[in-house]
Backbone as CSV, one residue per row, in Angstrom:
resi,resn,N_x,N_y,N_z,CA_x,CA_y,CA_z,C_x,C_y,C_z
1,UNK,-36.291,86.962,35.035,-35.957,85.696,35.680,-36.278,84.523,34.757
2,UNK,-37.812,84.538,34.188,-37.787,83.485,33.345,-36.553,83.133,31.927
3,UNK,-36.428,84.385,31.730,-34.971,84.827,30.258,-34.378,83.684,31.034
4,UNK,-33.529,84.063,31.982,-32.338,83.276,32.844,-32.616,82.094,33.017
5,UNK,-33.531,81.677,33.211,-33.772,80.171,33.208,-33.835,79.644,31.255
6,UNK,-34.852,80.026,30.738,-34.249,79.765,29.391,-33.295,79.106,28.552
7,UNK,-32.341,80.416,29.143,-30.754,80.302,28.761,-30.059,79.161,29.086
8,UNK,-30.372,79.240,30.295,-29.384,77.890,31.106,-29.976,76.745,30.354
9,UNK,-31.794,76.367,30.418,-31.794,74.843,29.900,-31.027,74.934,28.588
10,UNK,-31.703,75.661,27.337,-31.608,75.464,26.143,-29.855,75.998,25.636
11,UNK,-29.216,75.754,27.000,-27.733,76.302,26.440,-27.228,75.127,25.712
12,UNK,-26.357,75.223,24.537,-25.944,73.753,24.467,-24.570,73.116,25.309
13,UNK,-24.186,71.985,24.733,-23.551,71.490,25.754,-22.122,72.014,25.314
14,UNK,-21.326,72.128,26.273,-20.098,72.198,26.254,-18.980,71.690,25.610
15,UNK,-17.755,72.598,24.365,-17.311,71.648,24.298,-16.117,71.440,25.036
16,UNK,-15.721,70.142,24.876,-14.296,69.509,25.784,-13.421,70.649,25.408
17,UNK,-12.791,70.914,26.736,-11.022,71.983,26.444,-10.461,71.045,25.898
18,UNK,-9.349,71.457,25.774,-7.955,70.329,24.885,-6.980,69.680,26.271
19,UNK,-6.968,68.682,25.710,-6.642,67.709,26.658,-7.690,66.803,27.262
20,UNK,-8.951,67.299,27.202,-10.258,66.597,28.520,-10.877,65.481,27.207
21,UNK,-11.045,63.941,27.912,-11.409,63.302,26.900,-13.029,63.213,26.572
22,UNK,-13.621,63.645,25.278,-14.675,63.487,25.158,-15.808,62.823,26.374
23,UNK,-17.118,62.923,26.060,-17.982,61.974,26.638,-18.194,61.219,26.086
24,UNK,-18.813,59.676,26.811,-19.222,58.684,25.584,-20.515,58.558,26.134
25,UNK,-21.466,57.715,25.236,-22.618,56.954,25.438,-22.312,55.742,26.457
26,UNK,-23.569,55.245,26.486,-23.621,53.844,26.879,-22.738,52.975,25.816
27,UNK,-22.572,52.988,24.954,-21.623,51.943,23.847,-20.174,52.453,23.684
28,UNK,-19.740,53.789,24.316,-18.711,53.965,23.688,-17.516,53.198,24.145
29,UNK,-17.749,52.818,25.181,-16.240,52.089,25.929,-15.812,51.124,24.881
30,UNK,-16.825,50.284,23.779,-16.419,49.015,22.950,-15.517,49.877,22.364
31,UNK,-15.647,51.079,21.706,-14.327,51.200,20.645,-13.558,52.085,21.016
32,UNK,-13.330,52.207,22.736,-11.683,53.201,23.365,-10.759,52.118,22.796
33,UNK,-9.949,53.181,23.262,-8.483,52.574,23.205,-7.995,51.819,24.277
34,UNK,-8.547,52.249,25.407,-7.981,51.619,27.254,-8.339,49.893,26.781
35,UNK,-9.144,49.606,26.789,-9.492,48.093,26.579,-8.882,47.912,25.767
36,UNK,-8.118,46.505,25.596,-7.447,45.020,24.952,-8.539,44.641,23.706
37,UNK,-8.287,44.992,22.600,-9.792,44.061,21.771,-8.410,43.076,20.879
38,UNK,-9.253,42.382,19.972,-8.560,41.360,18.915,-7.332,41.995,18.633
39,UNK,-7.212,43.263,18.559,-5.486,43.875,17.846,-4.716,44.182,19.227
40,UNK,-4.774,44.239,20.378,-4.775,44.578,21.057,-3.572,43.869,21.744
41,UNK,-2.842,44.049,23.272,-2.181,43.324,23.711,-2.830,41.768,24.066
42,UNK,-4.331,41.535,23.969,-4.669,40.273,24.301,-4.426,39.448,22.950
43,UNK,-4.437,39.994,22.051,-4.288,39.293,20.393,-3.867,37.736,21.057
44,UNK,-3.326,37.576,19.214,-3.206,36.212,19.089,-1.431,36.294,18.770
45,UNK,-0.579,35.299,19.479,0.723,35.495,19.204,0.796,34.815,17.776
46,UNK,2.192,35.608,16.905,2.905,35.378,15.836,4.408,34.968,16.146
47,UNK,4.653,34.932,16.968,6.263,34.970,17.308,6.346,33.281,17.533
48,UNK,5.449,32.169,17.360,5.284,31.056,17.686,6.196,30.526,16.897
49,UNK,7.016,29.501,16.505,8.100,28.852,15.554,7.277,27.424,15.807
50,UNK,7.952,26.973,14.106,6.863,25.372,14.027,7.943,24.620,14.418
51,UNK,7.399,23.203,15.084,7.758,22.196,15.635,8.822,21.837,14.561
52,UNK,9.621,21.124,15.251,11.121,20.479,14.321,10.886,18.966,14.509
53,UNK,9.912,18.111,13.950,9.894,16.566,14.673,11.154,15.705,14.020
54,UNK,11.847,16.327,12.587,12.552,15.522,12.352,13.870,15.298,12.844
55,UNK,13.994,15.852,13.883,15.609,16.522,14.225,16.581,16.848,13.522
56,UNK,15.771,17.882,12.136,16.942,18.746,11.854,17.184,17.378,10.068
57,UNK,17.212,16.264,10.420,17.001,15.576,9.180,16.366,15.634,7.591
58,UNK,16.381,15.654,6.879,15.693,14.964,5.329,15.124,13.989,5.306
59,UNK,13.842,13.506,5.074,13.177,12.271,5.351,12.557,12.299,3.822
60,UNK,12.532,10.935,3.260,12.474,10.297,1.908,10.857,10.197,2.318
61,UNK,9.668,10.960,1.676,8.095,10.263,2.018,8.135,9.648,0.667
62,UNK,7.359,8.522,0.488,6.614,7.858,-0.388,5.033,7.510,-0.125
63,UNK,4.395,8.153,-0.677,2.844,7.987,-0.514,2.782,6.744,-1.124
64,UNK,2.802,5.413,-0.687,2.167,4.041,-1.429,0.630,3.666,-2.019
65,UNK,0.096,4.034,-0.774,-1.690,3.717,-1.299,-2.453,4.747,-0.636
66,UNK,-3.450,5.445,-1.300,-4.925,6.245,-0.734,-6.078,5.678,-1.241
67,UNK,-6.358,5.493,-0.076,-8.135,5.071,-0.295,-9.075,5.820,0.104
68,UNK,-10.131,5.753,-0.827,-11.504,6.546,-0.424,-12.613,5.634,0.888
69,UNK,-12.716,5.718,1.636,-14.113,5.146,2.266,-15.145,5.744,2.620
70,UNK,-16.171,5.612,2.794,-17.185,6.032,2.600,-18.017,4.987,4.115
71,UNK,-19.063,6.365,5.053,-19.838,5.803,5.972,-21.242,6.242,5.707
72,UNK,-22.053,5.197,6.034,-23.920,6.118,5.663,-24.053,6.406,6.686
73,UNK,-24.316,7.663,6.836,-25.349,7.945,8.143,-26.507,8.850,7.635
74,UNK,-27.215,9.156,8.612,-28.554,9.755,8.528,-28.051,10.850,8.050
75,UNK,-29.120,10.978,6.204,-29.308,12.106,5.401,-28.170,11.991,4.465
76,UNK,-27.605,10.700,4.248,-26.574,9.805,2.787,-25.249,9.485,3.183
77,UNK,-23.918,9.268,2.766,-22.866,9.339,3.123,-21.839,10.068,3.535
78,UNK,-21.100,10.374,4.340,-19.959,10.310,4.769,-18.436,9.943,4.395
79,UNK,-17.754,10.774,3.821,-16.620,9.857,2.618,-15.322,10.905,3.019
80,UNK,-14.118,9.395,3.281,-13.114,9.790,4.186,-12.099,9.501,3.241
81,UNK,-10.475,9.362,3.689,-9.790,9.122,3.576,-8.932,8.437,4.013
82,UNK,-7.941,7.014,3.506,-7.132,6.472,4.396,-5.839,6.562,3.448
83,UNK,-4.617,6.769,4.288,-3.285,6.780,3.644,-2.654,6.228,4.133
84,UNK,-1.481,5.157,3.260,-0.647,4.326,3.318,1.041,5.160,3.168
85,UNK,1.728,5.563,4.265,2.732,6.502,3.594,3.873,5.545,4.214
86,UNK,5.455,5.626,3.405,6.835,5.196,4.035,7.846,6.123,3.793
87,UNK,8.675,5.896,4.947,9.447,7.566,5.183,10.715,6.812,5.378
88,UNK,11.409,7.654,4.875,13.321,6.812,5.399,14.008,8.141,5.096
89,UNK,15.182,7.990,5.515,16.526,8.833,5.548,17.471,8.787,4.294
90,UNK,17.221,7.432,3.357,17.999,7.060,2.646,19.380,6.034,3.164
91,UNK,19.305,6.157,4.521,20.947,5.239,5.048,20.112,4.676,6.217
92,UNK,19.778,3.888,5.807,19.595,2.084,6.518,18.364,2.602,7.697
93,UNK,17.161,3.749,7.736,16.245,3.758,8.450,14.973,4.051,7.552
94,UNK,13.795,3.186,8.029,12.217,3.500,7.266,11.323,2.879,8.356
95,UNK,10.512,3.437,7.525,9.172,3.158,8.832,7.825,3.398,7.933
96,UNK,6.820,3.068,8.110,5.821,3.239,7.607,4.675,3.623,8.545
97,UNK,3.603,4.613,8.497,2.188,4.650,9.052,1.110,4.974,8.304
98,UNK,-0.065,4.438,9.003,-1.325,4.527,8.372,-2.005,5.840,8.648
99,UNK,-2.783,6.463,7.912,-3.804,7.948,8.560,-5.229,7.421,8.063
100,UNK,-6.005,8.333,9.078,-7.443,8.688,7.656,-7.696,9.892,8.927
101,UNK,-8.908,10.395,7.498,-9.253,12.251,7.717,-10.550,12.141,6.947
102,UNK,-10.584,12.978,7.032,-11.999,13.605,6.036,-11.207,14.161,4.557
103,UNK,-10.361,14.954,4.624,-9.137,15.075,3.945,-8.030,14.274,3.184
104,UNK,-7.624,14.686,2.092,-6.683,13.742,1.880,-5.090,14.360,2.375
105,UNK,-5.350,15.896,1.985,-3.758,16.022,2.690,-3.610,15.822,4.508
106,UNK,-4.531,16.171,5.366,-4.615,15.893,6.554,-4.530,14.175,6.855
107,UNK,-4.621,13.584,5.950,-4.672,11.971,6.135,-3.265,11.627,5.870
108,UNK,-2.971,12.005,5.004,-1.415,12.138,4.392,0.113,12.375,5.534
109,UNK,-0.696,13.252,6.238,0.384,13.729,7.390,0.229,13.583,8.470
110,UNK,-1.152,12.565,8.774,-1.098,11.695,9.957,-0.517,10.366,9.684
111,UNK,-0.633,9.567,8.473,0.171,8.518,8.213,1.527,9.135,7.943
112,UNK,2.165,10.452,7.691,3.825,10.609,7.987,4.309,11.046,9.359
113,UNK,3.219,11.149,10.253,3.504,11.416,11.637,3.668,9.959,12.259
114,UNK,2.752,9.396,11.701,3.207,7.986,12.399,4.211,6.894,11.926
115,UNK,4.648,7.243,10.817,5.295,6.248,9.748,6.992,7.286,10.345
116,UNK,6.711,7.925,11.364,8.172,8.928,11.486,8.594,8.276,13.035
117,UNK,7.237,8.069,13.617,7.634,7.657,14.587,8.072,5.699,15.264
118,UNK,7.881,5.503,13.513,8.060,3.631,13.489,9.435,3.370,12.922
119,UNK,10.038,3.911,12.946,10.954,3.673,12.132,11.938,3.050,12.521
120,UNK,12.500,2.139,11.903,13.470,0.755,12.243,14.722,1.298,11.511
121,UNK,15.981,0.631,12.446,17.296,0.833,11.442,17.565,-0.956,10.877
122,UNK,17.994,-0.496,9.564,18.407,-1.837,9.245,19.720,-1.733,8.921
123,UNK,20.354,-2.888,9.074,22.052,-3.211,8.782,22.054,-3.309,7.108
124,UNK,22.955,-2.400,6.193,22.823,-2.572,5.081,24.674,-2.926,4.567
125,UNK,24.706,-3.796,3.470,26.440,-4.003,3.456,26.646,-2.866,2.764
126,UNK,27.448,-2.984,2.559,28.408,-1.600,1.792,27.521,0.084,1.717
127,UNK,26.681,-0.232,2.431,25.424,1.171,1.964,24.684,0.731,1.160
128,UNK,24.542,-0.430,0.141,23.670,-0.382,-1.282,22.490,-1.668,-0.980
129,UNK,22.480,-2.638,-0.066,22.176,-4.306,-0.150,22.311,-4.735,0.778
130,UNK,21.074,-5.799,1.182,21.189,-6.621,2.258,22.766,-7.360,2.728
131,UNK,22.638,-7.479,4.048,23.539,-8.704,4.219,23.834,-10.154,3.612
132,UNK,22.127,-10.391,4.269,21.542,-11.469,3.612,20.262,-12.097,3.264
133,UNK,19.532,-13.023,2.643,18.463,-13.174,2.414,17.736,-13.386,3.190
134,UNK,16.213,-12.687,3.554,15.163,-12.936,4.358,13.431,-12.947,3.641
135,UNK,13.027,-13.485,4.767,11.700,-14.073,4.014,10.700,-13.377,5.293
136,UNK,9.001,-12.751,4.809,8.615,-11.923,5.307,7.158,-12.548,5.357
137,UNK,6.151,-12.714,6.075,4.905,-13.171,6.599,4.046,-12.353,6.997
138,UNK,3.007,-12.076,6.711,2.393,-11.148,7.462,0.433,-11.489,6.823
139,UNK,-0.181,-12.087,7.458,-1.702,-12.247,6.642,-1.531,-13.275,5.706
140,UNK,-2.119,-12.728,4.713,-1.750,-13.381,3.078,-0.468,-12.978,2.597
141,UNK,-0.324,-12.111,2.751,1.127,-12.005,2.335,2.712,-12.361,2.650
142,UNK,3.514,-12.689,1.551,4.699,-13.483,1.750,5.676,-12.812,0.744
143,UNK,6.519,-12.469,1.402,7.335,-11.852,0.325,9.016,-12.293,0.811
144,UNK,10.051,-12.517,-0.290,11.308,-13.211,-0.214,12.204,-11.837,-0.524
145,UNK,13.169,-11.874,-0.239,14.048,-10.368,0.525,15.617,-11.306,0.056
146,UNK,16.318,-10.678,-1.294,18.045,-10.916,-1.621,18.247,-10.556,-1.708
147,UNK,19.855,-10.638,-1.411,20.639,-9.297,-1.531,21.446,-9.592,-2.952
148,UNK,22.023,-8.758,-3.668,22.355,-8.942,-5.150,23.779,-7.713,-5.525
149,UNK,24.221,-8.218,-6.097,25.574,-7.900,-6.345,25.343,-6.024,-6.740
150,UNK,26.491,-5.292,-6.892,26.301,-3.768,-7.476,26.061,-4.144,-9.159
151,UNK,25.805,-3.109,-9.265,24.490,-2.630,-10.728,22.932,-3.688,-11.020
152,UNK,22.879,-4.355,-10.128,21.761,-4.907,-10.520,20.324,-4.121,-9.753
153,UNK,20.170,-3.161,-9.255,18.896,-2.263,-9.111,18.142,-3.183,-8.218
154,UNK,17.270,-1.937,-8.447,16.140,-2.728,-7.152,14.910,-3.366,-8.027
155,UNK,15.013,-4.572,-8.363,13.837,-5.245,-8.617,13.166,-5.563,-7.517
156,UNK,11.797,-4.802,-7.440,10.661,-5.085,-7.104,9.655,-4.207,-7.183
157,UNK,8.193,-4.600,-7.091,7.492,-4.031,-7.210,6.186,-3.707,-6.554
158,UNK,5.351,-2.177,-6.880,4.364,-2.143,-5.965,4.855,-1.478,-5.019
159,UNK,4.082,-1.646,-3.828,4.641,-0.997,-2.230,6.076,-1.010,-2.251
160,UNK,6.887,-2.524,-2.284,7.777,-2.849,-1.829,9.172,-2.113,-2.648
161,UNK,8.822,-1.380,-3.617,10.054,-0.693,-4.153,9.714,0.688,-2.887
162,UNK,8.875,1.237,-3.181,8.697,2.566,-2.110,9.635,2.170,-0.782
163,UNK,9.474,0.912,-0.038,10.458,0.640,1.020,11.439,0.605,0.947
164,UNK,12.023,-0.132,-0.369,13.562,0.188,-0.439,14.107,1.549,-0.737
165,UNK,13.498,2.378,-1.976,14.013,3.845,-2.494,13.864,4.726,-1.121
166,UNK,13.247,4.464,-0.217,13.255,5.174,1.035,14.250,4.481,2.410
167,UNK,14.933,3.218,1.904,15.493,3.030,2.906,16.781,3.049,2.381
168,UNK,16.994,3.424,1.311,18.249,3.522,0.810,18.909,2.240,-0.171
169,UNK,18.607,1.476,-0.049,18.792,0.204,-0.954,19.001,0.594,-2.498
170,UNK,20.129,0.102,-3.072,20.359,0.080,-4.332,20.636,-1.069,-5.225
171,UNK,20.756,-2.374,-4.479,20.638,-3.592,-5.442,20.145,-4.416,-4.558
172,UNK,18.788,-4.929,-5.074,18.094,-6.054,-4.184,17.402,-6.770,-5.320
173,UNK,16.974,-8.344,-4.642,15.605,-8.666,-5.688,14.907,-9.164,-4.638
174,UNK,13.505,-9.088,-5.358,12.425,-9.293,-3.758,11.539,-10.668,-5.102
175,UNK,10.400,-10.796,-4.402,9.360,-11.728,-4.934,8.522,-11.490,-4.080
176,UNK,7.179,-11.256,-4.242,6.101,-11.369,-3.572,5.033,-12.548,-4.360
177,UNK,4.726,-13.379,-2.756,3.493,-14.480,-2.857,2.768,-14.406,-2.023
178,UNK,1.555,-14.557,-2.744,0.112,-14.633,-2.009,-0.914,-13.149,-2.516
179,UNK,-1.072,-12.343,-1.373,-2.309,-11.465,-1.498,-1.260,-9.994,-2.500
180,UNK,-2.009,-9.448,-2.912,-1.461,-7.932,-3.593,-1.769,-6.688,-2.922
181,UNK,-2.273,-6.691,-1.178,-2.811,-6.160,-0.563,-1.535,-5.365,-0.497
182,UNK,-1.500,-3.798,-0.291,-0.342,-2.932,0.123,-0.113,-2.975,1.600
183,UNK,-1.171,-2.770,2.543,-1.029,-3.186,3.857,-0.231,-4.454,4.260
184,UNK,-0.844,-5.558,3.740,-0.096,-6.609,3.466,1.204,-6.834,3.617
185,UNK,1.940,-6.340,2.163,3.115,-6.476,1.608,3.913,-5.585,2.268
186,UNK,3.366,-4.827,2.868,4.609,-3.214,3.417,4.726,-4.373,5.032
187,UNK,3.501,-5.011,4.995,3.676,-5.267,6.927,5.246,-6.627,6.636
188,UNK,4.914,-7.504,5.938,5.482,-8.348,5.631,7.416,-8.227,5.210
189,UNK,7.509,-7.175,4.538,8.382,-6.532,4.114,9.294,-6.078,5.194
190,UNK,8.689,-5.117,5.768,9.266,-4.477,7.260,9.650,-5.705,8.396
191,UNK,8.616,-7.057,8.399,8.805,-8.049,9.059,10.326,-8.850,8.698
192,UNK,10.418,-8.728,7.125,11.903,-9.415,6.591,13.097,-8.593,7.319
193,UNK,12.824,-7.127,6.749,13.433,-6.534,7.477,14.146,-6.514,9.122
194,UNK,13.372,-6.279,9.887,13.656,-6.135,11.001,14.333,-7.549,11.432
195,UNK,14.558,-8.763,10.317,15.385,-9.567,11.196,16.753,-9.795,10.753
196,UNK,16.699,-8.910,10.017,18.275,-8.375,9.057,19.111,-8.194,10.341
197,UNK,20.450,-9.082,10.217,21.318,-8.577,11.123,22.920,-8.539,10.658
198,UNK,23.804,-7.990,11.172,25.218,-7.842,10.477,25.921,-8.496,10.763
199,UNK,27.373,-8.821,10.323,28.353,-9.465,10.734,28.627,-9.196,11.875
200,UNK,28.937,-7.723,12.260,29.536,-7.788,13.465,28.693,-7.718,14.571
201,UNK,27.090,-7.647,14.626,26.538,-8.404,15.822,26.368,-9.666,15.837
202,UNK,26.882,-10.540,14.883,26.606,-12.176,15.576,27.408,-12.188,15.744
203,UNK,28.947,-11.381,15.217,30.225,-11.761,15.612,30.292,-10.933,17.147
204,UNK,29.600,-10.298,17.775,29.990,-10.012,19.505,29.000,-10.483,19.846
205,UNK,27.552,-11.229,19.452,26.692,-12.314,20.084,27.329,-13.522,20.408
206,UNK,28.471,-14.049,19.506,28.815,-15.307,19.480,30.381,-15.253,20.003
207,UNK,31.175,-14.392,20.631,32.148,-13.970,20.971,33.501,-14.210,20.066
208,UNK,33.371,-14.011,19.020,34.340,-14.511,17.981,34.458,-13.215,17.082
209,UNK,35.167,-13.165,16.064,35.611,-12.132,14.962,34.844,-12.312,13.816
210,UNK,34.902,-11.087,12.966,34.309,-11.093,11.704,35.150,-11.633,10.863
211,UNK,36.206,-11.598,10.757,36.712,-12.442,10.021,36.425,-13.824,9.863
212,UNK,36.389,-14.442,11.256,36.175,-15.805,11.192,34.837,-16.158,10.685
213,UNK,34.159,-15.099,11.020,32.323,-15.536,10.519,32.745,-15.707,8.707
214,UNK,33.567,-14.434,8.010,32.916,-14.055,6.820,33.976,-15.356,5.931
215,UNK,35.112,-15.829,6.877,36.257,-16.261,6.175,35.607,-17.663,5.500
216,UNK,36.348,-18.146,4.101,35.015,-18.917,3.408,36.438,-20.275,3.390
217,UNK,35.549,-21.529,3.178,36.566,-22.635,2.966,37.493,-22.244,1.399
218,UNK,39.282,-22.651,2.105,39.879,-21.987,0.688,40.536,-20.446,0.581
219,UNK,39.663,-19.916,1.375,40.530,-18.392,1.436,41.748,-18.288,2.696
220,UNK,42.306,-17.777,1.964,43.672,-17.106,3.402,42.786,-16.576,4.350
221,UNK,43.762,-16.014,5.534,43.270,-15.161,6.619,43.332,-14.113,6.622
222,UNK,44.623,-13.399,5.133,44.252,-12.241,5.465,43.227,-11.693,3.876
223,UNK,42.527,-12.058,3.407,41.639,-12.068,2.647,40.470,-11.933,3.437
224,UNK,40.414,-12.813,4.472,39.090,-12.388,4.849,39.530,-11.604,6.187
225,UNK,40.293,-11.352,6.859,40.948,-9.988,7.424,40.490,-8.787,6.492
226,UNK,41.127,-8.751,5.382,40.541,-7.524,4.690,39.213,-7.196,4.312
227,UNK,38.469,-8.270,3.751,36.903,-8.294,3.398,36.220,-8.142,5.219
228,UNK,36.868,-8.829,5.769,36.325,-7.938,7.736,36.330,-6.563,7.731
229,UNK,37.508,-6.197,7.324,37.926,-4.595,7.800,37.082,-3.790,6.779
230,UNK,36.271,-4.177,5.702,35.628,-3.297,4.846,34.328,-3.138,5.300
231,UNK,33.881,-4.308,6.196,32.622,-4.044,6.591,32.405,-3.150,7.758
232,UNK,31.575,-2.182,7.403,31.205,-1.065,7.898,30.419,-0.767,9.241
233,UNK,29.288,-1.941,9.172,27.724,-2.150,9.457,27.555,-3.444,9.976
């Protein structure tokens, strides 16, 4: 009788038939298969597609100015980033925004997130040049806005060329007076801008024809009939 008892404790354990799933410990459930882990159906999706903010467009960036700043706090400084960026299409739309980050490329693409969402259309003649001359205010800064015949380029400089090569402009001359601030000159600039207007909205503000606006003392009617019918914008 004692043999028989023996046997039974010190038998060992059984193994699994085929098919029967093992035993586990107290820990084994972490690495079955039944539970969801990181690879698992709870994962993280890939099938996500990135945002389209430009609708499908080409947008002209010009990085104008980056600055370093710097904050003290407890245990030395703190040193950031601010970016000055202007974005256009090339045909008569730009916009400009400001960022800062800790980063410079993360600063970079919060001033083109916002410089995407400012964006002004301006009336340009033929595609290349203002209509007509405007003058721009903003702080210290003052800047004068002409329009200039084909092949004469874009004179200007600093910020204010970045606004035109992004808004499409191909013969202008500018002048800037007062401060050399880029904030400044871009605010001032965009200010000339936005009061740019075309022939044919003062000509349906004022209920009359483009012809009659553009027609000059001395010319026929159908001269400036035709110089009407070329304008586009």
């Amino acid at each position: 009788m004692a043999d028989e008892v023996q046997n039974v404790e010190g038998a060992p354990e059984a193994a699994p038939t085929e098919g029967q799933a093992p035993r586990r410990g107290r820990g084994g459930g972490r690495d079955g298969g039944n539970r969801g882990g990181r690879d698992g159906g709870r994962g993280r999706r890939d099938d996500r597609r990135p945002r389209d903010d430009d609708g499908g467009e080409e947008l002209i960036e010009k990085l104008v100015h980056i600055n370093r700043v710097s904050k003290t706090v407890k245990g030395g400084k703190r040193f950031g980033f601010a970016a000055l960026v202007v974005v256009g299409d090339g045909k008569g739309r730009a916009g400009f925004g400001h960022g800062k980050a800790r980063e410079v490329p993360e600063a970079i693409s919060k001033a083109t997130a916002a410089a995407k969402k400012a964006m002004i259309r301006v009336p340009l003649r033929d595609g290349r040049t203002l209509h007509h001359d405007g003058l721009g205010h903003f702080g210290a800064g003052m800047v004068t806005l002409r329009s200039a015949p084909a092949g004469t380029g874009i004179i200007a400089g600093g910020p204010m060329r970045a606004v035109f090569e992004s808004l499409g402009v191909a013969d202008v001359v500018t002048k800037s007076n007062g401060t050399s601030n880029p904030y400044n000159m871009i605010r001032a600039t965009f200010e000339a801008l936005g009061e740019q207007t075309s022939p044919k909205s003062v000509a349906q503000r004022r209920g009359k024809k483009v012809s009659d606006l553009i027609k000059r003392g001395g010319s026929s009617d159908r001269a400036a009939e035709a110089e009407a019918a070329a304008v586009t914008e």
